[in-house]
PyMOL Python script that loads the backbone (N, CA, C, O; Angstrom):
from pymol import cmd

cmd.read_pdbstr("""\
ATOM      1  N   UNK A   1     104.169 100.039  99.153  1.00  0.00           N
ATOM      2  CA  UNK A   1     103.276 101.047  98.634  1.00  0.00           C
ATOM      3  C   UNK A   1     102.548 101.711  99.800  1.00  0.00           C
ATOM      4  O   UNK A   1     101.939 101.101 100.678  1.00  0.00           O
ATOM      5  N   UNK A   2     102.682 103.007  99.706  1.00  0.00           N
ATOM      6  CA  UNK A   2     101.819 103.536 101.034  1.00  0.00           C
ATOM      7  C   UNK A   2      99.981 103.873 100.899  1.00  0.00           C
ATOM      8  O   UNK A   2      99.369 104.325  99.931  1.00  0.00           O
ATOM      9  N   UNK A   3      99.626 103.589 101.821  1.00  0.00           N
ATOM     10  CA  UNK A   3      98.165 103.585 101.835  1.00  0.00           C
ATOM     11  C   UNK A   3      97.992 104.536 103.087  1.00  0.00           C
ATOM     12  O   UNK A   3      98.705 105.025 103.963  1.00  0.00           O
ATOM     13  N   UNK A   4      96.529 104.535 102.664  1.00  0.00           N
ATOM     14  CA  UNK A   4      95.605 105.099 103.196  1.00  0.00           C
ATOM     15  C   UNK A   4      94.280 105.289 103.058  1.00  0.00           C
ATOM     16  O   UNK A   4      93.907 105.886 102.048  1.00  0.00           O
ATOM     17  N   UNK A   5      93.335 104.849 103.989  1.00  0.00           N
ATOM     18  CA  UNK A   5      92.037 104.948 103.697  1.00  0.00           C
ATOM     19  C   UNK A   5      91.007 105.784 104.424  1.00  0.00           C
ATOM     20  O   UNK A   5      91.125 105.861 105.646  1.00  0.00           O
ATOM     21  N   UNK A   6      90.034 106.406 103.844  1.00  0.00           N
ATOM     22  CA  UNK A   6      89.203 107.290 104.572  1.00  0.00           C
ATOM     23  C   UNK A   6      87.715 106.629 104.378  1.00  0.00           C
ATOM     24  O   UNK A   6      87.062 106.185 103.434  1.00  0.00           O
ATOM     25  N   UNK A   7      87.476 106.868 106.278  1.00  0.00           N
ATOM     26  CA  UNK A   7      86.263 106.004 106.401  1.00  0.00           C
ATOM     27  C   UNK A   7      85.627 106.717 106.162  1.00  0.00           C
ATOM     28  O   UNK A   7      86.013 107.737 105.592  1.00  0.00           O
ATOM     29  N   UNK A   8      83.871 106.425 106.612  1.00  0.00           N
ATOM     30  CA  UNK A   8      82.567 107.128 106.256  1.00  0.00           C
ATOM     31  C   UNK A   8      82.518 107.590 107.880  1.00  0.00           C
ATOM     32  O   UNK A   8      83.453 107.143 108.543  1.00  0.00           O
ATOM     33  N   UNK A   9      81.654 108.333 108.517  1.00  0.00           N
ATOM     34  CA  UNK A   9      81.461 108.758 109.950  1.00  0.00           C
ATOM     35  C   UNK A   9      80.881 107.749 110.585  1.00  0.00           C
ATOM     36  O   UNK A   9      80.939 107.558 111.800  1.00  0.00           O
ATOM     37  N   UNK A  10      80.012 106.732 109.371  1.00  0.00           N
ATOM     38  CA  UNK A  10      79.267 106.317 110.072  1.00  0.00           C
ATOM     39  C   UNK A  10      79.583 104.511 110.381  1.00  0.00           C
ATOM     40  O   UNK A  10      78.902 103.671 110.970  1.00  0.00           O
ATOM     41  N   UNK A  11      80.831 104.427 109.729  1.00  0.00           N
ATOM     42  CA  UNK A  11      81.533 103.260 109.875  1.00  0.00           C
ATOM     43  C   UNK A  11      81.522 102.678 111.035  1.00  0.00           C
ATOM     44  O   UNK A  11      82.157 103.340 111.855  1.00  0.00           O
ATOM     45  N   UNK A  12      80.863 101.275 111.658  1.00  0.00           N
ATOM     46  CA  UNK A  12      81.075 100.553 112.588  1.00  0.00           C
ATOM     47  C   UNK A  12      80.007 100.817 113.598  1.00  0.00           C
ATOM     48  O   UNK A  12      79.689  99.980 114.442  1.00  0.00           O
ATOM     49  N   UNK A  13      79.445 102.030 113.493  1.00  0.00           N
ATOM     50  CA  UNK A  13      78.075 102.302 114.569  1.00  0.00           C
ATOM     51  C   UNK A  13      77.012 100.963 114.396  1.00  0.00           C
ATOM     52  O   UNK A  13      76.987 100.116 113.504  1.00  0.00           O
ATOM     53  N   UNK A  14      76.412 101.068 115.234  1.00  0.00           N
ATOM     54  CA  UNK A  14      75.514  99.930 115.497  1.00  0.00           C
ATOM     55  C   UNK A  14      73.879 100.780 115.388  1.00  0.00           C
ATOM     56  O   UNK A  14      73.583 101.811 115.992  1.00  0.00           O
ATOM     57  N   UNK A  15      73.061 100.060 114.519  1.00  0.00           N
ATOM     58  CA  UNK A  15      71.456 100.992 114.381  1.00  0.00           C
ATOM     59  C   UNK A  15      70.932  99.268 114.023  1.00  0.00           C
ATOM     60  O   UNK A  15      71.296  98.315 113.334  1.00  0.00           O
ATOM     61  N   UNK A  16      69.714  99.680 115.118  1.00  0.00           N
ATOM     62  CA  UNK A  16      68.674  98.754 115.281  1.00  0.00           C
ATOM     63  C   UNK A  16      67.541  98.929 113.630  1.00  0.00           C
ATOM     64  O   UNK A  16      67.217 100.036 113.202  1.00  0.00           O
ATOM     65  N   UNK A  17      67.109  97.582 112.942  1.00  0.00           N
ATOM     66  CA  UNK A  17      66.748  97.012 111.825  1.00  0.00           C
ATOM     67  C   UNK A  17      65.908  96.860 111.801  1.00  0.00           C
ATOM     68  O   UNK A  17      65.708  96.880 113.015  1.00  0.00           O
ATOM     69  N   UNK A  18      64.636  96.605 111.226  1.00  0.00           N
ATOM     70  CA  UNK A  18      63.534  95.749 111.322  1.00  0.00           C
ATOM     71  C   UNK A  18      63.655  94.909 110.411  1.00  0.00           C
ATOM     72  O   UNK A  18      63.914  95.288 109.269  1.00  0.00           O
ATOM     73  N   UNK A  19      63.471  93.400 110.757  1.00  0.00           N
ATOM     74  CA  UNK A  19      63.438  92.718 109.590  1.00  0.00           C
ATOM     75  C   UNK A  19      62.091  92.260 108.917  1.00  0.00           C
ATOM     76  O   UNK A  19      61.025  92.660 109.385  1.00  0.00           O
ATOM     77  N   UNK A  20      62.118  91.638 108.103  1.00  0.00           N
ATOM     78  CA  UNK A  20      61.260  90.795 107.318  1.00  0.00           C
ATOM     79  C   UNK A  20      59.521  90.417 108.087  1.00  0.00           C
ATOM     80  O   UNK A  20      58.425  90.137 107.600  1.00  0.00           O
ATOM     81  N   UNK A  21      59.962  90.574 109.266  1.00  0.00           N
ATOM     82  CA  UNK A  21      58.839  89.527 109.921  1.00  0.00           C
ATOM     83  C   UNK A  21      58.620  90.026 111.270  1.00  0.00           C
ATOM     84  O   UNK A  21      58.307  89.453 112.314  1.00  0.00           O
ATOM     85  N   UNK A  22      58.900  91.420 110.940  1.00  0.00           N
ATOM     86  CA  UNK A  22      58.863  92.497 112.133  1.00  0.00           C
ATOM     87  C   UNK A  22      59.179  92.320 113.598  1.00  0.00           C
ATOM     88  O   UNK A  22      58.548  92.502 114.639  1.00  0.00           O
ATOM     89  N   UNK A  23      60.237  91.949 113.330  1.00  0.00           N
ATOM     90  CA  UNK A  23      61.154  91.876 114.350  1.00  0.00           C
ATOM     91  C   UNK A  23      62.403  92.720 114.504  1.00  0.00           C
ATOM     92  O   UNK A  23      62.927  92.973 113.419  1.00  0.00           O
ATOM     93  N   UNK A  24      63.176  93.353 115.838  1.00  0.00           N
ATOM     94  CA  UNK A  24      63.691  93.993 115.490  1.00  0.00           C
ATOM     95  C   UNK A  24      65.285  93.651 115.505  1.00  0.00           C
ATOM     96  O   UNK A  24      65.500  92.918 116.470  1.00  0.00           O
ATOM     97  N   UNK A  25      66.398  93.904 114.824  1.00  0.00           N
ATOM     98  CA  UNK A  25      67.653  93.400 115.227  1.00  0.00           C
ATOM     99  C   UNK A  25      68.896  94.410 115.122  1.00  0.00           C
ATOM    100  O   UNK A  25      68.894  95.373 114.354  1.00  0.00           O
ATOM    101  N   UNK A  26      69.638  94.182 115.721  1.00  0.00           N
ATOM    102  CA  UNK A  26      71.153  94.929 115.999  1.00  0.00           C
ATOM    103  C   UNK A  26      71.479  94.543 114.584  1.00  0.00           C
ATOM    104  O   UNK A  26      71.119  93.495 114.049  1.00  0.00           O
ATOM    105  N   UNK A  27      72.418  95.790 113.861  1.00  0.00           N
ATOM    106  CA  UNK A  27      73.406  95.574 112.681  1.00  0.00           C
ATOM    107  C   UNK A  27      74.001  96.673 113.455  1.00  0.00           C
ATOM    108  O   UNK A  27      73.612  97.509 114.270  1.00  0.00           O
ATOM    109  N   UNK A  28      75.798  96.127 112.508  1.00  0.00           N
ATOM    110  CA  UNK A  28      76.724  97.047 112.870  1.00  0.00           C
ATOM    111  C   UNK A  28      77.314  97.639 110.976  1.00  0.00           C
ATOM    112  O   UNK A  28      77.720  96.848 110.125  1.00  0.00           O
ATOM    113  N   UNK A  29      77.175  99.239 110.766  1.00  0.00           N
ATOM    114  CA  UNK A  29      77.143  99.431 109.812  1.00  0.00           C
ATOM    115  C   UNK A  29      78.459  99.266 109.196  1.00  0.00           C
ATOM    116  O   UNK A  29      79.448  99.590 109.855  1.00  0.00           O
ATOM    117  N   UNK A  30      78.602  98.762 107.911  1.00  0.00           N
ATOM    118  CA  UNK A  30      80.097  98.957 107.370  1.00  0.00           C
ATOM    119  C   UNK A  30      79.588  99.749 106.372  1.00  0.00           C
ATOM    120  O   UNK A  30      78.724  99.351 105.590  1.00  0.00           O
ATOM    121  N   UNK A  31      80.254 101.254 106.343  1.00  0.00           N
ATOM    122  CA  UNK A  31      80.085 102.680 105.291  1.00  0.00           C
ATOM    123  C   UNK A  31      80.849 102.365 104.062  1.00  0.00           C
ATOM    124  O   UNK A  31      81.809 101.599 104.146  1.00  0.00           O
ATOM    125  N   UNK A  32      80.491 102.912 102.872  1.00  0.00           N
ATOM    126  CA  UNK A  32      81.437 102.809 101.798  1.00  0.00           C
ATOM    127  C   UNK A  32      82.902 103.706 102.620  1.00  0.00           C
ATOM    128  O   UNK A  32      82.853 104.622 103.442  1.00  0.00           O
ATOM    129  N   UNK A  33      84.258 102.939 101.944  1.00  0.00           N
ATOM    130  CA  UNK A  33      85.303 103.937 101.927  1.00  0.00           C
ATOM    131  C   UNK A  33      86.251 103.845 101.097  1.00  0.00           C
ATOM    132  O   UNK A  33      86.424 102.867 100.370  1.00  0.00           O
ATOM    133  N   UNK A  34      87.093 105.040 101.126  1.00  0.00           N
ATOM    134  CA  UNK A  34      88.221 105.081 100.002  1.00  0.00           C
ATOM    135  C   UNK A  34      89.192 104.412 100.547  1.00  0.00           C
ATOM    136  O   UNK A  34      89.362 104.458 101.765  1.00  0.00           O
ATOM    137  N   UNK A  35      89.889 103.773  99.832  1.00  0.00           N
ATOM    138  CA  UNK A  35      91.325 103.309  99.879  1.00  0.00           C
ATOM    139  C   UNK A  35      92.296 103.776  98.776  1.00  0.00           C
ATOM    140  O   UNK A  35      92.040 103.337  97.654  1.00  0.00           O
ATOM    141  N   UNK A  36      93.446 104.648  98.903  1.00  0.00           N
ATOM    142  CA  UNK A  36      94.174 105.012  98.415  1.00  0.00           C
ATOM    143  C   UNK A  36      95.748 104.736  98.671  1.00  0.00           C
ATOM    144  O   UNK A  36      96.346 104.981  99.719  1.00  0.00           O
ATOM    145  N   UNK A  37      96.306 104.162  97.462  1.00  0.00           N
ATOM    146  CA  UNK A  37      97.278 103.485  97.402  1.00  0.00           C
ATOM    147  C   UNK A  37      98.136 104.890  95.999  1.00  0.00           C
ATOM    148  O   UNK A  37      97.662 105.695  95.197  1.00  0.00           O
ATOM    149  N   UNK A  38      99.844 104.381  96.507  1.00  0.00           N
ATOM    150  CA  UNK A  38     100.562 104.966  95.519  1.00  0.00           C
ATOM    151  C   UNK A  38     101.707 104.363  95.216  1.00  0.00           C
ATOM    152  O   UNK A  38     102.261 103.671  96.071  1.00  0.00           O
ATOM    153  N   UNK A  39     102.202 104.508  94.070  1.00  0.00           N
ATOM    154  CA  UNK A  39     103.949 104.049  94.163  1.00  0.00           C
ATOM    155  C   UNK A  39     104.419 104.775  93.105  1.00  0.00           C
ATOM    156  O   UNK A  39     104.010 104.870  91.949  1.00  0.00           O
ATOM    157  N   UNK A  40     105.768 105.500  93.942  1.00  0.00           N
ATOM    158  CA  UNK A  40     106.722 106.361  92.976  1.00  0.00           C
ATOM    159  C   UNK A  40     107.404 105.675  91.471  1.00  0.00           C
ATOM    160  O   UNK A  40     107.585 106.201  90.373  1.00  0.00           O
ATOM    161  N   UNK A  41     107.641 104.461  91.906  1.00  0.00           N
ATOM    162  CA  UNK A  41     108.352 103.558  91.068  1.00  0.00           C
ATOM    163  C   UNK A  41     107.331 103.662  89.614  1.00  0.00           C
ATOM    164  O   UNK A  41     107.774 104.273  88.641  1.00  0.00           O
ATOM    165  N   UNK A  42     105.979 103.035  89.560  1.00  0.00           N
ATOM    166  CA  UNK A  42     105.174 102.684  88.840  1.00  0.00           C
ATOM    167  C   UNK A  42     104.493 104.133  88.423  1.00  0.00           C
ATOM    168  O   UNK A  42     103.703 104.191  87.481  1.00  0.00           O
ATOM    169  N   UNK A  43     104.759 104.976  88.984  1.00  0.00           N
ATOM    170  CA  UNK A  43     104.128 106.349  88.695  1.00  0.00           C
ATOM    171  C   UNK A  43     102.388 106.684  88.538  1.00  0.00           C
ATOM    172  O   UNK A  43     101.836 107.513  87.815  1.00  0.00           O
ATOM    173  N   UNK A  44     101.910 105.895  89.317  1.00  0.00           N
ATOM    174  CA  UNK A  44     100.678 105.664  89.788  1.00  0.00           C
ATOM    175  C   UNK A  44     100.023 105.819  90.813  1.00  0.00           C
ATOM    176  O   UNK A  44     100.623 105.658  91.875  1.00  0.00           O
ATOM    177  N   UNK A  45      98.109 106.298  90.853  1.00  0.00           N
ATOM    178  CA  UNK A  45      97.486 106.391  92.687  1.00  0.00           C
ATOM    179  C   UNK A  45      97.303 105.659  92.327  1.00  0.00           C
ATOM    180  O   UNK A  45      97.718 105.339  91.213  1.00  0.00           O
ATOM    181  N   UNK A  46      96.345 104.728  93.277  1.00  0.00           N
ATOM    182  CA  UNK A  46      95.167 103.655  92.985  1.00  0.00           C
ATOM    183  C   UNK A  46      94.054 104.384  94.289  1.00  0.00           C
ATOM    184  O   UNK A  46      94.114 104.784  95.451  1.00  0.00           O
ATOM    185  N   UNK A  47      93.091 104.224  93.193  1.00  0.00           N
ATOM    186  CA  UNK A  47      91.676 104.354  94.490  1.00  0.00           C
ATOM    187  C   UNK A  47      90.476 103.121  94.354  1.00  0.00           C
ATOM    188  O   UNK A  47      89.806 102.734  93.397  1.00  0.00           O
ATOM    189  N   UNK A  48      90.536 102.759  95.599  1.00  0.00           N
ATOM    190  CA  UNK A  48      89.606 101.750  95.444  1.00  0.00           C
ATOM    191  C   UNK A  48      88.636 102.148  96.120  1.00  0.00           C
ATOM    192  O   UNK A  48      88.899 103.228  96.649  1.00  0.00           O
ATOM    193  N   UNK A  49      87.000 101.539  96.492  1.00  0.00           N
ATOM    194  CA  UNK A  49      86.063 101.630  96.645  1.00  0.00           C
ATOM    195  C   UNK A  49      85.733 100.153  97.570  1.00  0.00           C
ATOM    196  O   UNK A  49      86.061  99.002  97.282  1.00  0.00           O
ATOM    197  N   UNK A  50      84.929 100.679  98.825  1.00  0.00           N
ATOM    198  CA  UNK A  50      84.170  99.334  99.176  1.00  0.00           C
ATOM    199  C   UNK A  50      82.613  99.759  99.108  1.00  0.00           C
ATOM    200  O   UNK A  50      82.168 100.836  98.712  1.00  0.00           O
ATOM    201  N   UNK A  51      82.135  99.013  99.432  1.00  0.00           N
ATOM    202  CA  UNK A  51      80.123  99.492  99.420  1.00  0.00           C
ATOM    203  C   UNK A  51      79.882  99.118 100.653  1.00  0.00           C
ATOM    204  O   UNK A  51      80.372  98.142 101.222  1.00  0.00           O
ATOM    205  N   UNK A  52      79.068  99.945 101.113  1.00  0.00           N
ATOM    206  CA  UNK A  52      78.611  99.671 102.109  1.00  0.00           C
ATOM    207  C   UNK A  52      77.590  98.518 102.868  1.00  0.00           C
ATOM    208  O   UNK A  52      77.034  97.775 102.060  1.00  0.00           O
ATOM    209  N   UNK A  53      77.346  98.329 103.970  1.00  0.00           N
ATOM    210  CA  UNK A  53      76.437  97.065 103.978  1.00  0.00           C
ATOM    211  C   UNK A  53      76.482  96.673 105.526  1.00  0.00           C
ATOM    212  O   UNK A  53      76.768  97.554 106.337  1.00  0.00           O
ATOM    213  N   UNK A  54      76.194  95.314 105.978  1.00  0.00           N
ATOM    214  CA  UNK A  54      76.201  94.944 107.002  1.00  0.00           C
ATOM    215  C   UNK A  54      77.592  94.048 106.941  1.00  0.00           C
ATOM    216  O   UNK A  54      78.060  93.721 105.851  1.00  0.00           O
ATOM    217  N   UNK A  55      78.252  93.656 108.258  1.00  0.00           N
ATOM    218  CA  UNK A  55      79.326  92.727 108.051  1.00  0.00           C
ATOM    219  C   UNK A  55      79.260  91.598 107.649  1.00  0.00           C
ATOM    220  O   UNK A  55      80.246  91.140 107.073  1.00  0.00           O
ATOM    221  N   UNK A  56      78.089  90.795 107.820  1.00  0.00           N
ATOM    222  CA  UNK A  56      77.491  89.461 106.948  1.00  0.00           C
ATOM    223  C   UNK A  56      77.670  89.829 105.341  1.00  0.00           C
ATOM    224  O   UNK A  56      77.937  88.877 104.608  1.00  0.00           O
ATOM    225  N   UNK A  57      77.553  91.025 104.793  1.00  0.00           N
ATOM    226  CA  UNK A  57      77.235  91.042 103.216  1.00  0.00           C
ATOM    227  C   UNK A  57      78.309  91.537 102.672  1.00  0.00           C
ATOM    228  O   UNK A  57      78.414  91.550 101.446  1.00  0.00           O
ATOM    229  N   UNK A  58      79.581  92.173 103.725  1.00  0.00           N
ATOM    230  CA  UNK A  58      80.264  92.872 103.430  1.00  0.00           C
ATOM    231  C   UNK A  58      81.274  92.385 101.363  1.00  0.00           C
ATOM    232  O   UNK A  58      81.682  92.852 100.300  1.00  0.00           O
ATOM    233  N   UNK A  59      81.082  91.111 102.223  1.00  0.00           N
ATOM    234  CA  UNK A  59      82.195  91.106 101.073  1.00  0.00           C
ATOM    235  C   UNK A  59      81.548  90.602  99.486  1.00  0.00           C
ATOM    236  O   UNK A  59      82.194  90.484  98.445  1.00  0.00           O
ATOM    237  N   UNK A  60      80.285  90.394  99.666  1.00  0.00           N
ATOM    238  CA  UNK A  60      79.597  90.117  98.776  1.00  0.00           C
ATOM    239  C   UNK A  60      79.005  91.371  97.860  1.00  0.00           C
ATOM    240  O   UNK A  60      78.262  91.193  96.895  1.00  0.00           O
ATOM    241  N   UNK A  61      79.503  92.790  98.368  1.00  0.00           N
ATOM    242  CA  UNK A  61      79.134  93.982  97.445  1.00  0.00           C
ATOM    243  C   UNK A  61      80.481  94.696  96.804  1.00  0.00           C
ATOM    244  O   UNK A  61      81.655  94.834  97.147  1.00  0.00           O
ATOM    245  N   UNK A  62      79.548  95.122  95.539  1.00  0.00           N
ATOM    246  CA  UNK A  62      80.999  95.333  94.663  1.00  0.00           C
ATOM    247  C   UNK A  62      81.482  96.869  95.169  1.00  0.00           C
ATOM    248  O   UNK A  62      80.934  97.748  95.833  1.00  0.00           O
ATOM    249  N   UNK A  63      82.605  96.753  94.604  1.00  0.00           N
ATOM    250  CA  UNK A  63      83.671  98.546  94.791  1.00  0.00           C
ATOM    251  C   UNK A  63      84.050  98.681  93.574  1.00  0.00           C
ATOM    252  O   UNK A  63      83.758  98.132  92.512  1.00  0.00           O
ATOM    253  N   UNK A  64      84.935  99.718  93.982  1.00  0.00           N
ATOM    254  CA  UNK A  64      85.792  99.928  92.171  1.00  0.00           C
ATOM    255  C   UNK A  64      86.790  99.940  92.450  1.00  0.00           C
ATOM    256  O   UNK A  64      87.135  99.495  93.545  1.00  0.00           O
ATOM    257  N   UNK A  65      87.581 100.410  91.652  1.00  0.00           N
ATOM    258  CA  UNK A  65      89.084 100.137  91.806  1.00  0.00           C
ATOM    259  C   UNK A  65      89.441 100.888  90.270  1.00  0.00           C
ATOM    260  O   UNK A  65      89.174 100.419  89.163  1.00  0.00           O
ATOM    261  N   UNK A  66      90.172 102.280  90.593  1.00  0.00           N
ATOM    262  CA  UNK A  66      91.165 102.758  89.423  1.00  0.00           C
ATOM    263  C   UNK A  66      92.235 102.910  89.883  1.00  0.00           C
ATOM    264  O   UNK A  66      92.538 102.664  91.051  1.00  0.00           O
ATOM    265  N   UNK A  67      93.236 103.501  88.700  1.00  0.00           N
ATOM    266  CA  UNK A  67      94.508 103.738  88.557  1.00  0.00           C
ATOM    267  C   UNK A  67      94.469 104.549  88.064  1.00  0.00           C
ATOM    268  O   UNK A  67      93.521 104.643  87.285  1.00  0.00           O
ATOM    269  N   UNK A  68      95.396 105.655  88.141  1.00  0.00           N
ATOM    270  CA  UNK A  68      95.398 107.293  87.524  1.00  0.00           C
ATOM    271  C   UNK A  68      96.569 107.672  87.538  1.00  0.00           C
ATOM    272  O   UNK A  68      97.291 107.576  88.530  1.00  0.00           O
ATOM    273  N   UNK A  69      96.980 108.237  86.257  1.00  0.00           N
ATOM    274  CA  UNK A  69      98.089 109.058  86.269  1.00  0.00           C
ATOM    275  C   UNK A  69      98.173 110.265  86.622  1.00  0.00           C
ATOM    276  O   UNK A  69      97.136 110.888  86.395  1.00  0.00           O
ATOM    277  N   UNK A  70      99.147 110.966  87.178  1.00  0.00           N
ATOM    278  CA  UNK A  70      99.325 111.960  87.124  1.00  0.00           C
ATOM    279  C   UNK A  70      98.533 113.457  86.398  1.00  0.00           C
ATOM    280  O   UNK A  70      98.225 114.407  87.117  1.00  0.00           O
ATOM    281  N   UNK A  71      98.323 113.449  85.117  1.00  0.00           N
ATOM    282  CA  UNK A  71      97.173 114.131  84.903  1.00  0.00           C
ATOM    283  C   UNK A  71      95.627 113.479  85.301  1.00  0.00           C
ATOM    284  O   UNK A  71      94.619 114.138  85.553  1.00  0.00           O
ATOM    285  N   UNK A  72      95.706 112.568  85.287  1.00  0.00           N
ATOM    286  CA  UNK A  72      93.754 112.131  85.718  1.00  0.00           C
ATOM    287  C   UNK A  72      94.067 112.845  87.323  1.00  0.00           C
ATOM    288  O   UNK A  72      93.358 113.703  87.849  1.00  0.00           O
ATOM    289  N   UNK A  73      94.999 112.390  87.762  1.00  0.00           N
ATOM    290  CA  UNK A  73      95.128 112.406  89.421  1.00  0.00           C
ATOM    291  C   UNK A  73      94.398 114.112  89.540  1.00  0.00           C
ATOM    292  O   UNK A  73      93.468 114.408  90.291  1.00  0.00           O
ATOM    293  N   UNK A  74      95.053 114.982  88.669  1.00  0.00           N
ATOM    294  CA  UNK A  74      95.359 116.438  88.869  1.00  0.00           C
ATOM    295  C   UNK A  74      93.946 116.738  88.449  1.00  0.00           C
ATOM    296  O   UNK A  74      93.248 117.504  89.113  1.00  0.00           O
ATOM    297  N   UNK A  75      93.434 116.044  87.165  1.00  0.00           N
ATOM    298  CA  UNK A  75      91.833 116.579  86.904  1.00  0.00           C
ATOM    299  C   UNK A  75      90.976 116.331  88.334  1.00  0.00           C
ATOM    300  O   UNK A  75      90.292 117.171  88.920  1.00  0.00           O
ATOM    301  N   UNK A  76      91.220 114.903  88.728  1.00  0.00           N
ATOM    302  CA  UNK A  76      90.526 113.928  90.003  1.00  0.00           C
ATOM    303  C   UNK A  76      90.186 115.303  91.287  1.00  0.00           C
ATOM    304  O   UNK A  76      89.067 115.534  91.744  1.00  0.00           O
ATOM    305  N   UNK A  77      91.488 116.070  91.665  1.00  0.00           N
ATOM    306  CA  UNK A  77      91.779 116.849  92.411  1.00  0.00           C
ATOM    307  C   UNK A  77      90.912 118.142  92.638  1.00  0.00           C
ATOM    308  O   UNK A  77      90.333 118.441  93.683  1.00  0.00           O
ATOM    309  N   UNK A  78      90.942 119.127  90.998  1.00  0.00           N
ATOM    310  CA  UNK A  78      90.425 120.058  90.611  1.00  0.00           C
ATOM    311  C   UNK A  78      88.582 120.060  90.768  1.00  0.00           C
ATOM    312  O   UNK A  78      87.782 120.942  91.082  1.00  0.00           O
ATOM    313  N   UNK A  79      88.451 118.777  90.421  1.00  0.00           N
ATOM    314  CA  UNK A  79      87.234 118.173  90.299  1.00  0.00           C
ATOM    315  C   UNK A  79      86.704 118.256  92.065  1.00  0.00           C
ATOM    316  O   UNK A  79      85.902 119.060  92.539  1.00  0.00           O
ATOM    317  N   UNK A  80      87.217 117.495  92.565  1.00  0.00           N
ATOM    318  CA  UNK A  80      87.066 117.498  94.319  1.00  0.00           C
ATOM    319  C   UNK A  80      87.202 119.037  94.808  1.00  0.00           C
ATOM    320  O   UNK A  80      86.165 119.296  95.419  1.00  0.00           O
ATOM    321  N   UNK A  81      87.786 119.802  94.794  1.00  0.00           N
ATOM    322  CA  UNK A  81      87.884 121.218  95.027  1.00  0.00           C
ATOM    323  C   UNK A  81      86.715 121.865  94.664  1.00  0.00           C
ATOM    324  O   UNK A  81      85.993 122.565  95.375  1.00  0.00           O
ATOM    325  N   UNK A  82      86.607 121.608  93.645  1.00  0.00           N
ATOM    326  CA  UNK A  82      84.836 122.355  92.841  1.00  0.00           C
ATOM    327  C   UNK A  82      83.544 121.731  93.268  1.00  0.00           C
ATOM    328  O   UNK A  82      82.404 122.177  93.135  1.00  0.00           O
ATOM    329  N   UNK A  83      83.948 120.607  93.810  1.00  0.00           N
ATOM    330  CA  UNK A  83      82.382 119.648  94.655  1.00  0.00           C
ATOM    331  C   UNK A  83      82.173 120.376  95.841  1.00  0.00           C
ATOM    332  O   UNK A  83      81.150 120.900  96.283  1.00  0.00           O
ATOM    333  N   UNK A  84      83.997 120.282  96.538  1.00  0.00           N
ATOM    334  CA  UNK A  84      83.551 120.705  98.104  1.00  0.00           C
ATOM    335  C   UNK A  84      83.023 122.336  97.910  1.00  0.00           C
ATOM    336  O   UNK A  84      81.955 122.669  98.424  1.00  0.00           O
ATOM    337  N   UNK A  85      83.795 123.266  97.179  1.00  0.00           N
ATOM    338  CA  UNK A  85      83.354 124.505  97.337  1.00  0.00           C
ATOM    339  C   UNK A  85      81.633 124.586  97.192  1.00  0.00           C
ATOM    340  O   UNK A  85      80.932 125.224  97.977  1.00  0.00           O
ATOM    341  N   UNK A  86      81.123 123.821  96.048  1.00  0.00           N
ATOM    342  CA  UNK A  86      79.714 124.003  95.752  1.00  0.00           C
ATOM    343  C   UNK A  86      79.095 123.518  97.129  1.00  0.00           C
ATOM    344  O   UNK A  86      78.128 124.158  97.543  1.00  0.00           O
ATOM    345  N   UNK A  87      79.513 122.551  97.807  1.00  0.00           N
ATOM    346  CA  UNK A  87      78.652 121.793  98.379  1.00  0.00           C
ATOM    347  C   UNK A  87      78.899 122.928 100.232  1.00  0.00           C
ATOM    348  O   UNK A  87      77.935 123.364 100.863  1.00  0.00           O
ATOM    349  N   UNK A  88      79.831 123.051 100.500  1.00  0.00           N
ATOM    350  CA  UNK A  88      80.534 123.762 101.722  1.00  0.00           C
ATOM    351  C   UNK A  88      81.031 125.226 101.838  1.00  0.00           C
ATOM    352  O   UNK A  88      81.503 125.691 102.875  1.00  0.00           O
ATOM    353  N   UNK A  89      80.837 126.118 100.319  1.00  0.00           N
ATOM    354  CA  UNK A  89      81.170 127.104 100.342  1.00  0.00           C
ATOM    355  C   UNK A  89      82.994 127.436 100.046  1.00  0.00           C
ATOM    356  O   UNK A  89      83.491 126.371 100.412  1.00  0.00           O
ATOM    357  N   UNK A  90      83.933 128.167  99.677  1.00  0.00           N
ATOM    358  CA  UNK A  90      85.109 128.027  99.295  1.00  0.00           C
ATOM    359  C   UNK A  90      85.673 128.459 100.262  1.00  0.00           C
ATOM    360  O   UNK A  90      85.124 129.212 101.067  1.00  0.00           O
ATOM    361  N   UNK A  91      86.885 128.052 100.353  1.00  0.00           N
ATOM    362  CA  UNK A  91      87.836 128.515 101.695  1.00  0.00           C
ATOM    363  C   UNK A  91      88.012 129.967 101.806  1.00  0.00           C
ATOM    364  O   UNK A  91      87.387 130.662 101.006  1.00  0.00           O
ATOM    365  N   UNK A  92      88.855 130.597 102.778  1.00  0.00           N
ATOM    366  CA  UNK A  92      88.966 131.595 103.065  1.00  0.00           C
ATOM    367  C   UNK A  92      90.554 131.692 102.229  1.00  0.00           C
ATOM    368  O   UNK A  92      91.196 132.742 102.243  1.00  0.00           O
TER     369      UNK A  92
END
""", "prot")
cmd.dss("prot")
cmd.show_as("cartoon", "prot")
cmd.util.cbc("prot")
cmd.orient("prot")
């Protein structure tokens, strides 16, 4: 199945914390990202989700995870086109 995932920008940078007891400490960020999976056979995407966090908590926060057919895929699409234009203005 071929994949592919798209990180956040801010994936893996390192930003100083304050904790609890005002002190200060190094974290290295893990960003939410997509993971996108497909297979011709099964006629299916899959998109999954991670959450973001520190690498200590990483695996302790939830994601999602769908499956879409072909029409969800195509609404999924139309939908993303109409975010970015609102948000970035529409292509040329």
């Amino acid at each position: 199945m071929p994949k592919e995932v798209i990180h956040s920008r801010y994936d893996g940078k390192t930003v100083t914390e304050m904790t609890e007891d005002g002190k200060s400490q190094q974290v290295t960020l893990v960003e939410p990202f997509l993971h996108v999976g497909w297979d011709r056979e099964a006629e299916h995407v899959e998109i999954a989700t991670r959450a973001g966090g520190d690498f200590k908590s990483d695996f302790d926060r939830p994601g999602l995870f769908v499956q879409m057919d072909r029409s969800g895929l195509n609404r999924l699409i139309r939908t993303l086109r109409k975010a970015r234009d609102a948000a970035f203005g529409a292509d040329a």
